[in-house]
C-alpha positions in Angstrom: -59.0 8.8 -26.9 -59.5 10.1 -30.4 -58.8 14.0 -29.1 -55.6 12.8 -27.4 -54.5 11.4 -30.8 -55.7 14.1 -32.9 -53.3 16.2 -29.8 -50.4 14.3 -30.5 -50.3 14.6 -34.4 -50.4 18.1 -34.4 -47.5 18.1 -32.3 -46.1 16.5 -34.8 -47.1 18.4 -37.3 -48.0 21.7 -36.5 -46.0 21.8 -33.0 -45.9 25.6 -32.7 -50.1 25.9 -33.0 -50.4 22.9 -30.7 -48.5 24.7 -27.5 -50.4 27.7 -28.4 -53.9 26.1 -28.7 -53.2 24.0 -25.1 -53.7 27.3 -23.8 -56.7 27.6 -24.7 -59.7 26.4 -21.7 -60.8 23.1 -21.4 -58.7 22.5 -24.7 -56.4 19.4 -22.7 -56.8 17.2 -20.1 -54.3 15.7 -17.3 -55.5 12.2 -18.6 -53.9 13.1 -22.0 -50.4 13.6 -20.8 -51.0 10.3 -18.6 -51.7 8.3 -21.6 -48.9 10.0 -23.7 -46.3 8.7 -20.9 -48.0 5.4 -20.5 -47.4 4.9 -24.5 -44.0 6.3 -24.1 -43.1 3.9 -21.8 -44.9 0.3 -23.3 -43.1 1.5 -26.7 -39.6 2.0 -24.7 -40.2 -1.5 -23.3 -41.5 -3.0 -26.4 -37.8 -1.2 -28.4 -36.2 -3.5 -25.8 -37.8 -6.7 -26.7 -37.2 -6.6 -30.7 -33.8 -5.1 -30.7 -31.8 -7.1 -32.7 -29.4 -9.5 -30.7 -26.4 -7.9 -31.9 -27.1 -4.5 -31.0 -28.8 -5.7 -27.5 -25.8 -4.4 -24.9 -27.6 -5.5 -21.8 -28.5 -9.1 -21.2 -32.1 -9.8 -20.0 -31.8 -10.3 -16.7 -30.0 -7.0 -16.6 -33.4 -5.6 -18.2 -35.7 -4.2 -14.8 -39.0 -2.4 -16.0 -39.0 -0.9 -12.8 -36.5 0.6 -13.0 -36.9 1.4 -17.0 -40.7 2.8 -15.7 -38.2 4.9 -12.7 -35.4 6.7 -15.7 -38.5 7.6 -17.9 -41.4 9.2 -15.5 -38.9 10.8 -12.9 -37.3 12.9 -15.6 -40.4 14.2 -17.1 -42.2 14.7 -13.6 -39.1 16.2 -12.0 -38.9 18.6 -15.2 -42.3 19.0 -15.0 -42.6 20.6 -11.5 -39.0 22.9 -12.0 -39.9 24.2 -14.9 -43.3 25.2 -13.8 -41.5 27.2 -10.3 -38.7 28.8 -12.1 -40.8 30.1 -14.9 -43.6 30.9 -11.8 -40.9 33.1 -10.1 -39.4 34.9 -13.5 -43.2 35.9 -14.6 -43.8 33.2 -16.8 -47.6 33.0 -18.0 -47.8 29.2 -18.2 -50.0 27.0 -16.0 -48.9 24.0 -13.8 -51.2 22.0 -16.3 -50.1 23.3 -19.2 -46.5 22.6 -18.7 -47.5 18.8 -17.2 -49.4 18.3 -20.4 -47.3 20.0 -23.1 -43.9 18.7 -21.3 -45.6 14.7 -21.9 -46.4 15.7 -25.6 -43.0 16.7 -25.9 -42.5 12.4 -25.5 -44.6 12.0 -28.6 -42.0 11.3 -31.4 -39.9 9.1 -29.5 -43.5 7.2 -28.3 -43.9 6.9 -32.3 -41.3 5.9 -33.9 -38.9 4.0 -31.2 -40.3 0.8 -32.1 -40.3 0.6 -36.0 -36.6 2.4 -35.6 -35.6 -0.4 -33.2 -36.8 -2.9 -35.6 -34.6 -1.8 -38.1 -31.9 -3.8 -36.0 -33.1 -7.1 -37.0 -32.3 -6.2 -40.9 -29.3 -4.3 -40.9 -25.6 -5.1 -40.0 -23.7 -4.1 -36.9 -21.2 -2.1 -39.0 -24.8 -0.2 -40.1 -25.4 1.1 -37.0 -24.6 4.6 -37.7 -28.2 4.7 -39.5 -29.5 3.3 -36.6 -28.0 6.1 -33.8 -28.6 8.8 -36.1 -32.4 7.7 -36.3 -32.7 7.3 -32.3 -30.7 10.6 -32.0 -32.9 12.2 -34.4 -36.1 11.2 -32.4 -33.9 12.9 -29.3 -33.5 15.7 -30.4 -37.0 16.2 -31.6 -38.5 15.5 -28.1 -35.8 18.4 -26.6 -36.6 20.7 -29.0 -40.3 20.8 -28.6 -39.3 20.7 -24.8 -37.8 24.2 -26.0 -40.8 25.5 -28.1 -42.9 24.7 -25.2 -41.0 26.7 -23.1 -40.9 29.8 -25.1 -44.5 29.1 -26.6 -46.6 28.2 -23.3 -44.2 30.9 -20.8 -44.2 33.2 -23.3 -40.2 34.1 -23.4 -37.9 35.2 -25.7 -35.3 32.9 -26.7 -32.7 34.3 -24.8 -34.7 34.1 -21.7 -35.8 30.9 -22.9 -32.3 29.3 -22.8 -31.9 30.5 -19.4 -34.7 29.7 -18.1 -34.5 26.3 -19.3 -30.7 26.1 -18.0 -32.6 27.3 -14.5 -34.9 24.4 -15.0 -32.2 21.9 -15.4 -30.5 22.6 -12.3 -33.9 22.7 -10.4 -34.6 19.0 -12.1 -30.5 18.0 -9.9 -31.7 19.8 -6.6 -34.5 17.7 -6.5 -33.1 14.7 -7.6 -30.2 15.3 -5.0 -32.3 15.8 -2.5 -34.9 12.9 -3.1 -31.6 10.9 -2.7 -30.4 12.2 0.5 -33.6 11.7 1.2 -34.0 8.5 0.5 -30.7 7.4 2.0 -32.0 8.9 5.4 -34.9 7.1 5.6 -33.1 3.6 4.6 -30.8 4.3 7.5 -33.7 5.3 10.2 -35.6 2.2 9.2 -32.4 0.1 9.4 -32.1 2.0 12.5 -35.7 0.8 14.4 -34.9 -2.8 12.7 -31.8 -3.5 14.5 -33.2 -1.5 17.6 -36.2 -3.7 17.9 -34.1 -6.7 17.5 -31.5 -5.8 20.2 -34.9 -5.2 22.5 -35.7 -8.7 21.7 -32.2 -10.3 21.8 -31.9 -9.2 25.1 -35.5 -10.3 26.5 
C-alpha cells in the first residue's frame, strides 16, 4: 500500500521518471493500477455526493453507480488493451503490464483532487463557476497528458509517432466499443429469442 502511494506521487511529481522507472522488473504490480482505479472511482462517487446543490445537473435518482463504475473502467480498460496492440504491431517496446499499470496512474490527479475541487461548490456562487470548470478541466487535461507521456515514454516514440499512434489508439478504443455493442445487441435478441420460443412451446402444450 505504501509503494503504490509513494507510485502515485511521483507521478505527480516527477511523471517523466515514474514511466521510465515502471519499466524497470518487479518495479509495479497489477494490484497497483487496481487500487488506483478503485480510488478513482470512490472519489468520482464521493464528487457526486458533496456537489453543491446548485451546480448538481442530475437529480439523484438519475445518479446509477453502475453505470458511473461502467463510463469510468471501460474507458481505461478498452484504452488499455488498444493501445497495447497498435503500439505491439508498430514496434512499440512497452509491455501489456506496463501500459495497464501506467494508463491507471495516468487517473491519479483526477483520483486526488476531484473531491476537495468539488467541494469548492458548496462555497462559491453559481456565477463562480468558471473557477470551478477551469479546476475540473485542469485535472482533465493532466490525466490526458500523462496518458501522452506514457505513450512516448513506456513505447519509446517520438512525438510525431506518438500523436499517431495515439490517434490509432483512439479508433481501436470505438471498434471495440462498436463491436461490444453489436455484440451485446445480438445476444439480447437471441435470449429474447429462446424466451419467447420456450413460451410459445408451452403456450401450445
Amino acid at each position: 500500500m505504501i509503494a503504490t502511494f509513494r507510485l502515485m506521487r511521483q507521478v505527480l511529481v516527477h511523471p517523466i521518471d515514474f514511466f521510465h522507472d515502471i519499466q524497470e522488473p518487479g518495479r509495479i504490480r497489477w494490484r497497483d493500477a487496481i487500487f488506483v482505479m478503485a480510488l478513482t472511482y470512490i472519489a468520482r462517487m464521493v464528487a457526486i455526493l458533496v456537489t453543491g446543490y446548485a451546480f448538481e445537473t442530475r437529480e439523484p435518482y438519475e445518479i446509477s453507480f453502475l453505470h458511473e463504475f461502467i463510463w469510468m473502467i471501460a474507458p481505461w480498460l478498452t484504452w488499455t488493451v488498444a493501445n497495447w496492440a497498435v503500439s505491439a504491431i508498430l514496434e512499440g517496446e512497452g509491455k501489456f503490464k506496463e501500459v495497464f499499470v501506467g494508463s491507471a496512474f495516468a487517473f491519479v490527479p483526477y483520483a486526488i483532487f476531484i473531491v476537495p475541487i468539488t467541494l469548492m461548490t458548496n462555497f462559491i456562487a453559481l456565477d463562480e463557476d468558471s473557477i470551478y470548470n477551469f479546476l475540473i478541466n485542469f485535472t482533465i487535461y493532466w490525466a490526458g497528458w500523462l496518458l501522452l507521456l506514457k505513450v512516448r515514454i513506456i513505447h519509446d516514440f517520438e512525438i510525431v509517432k506518438m500523436l499517431w499512434i495515439t490517434f490509432l489508439s483512439i479508433v481501436g478504443v470505438l471498434i471495440i466499443w462498436f463491436v461490444g455493442i453489436l455484440m451485446f445487441g445480438l445476444m439480447n435478441q437471441l435470449i429474447n429469442f429462446v424466451v419467447d420460443l420456450f413460451k410459445e412451446i408451452n403456450f401450445r402444450r
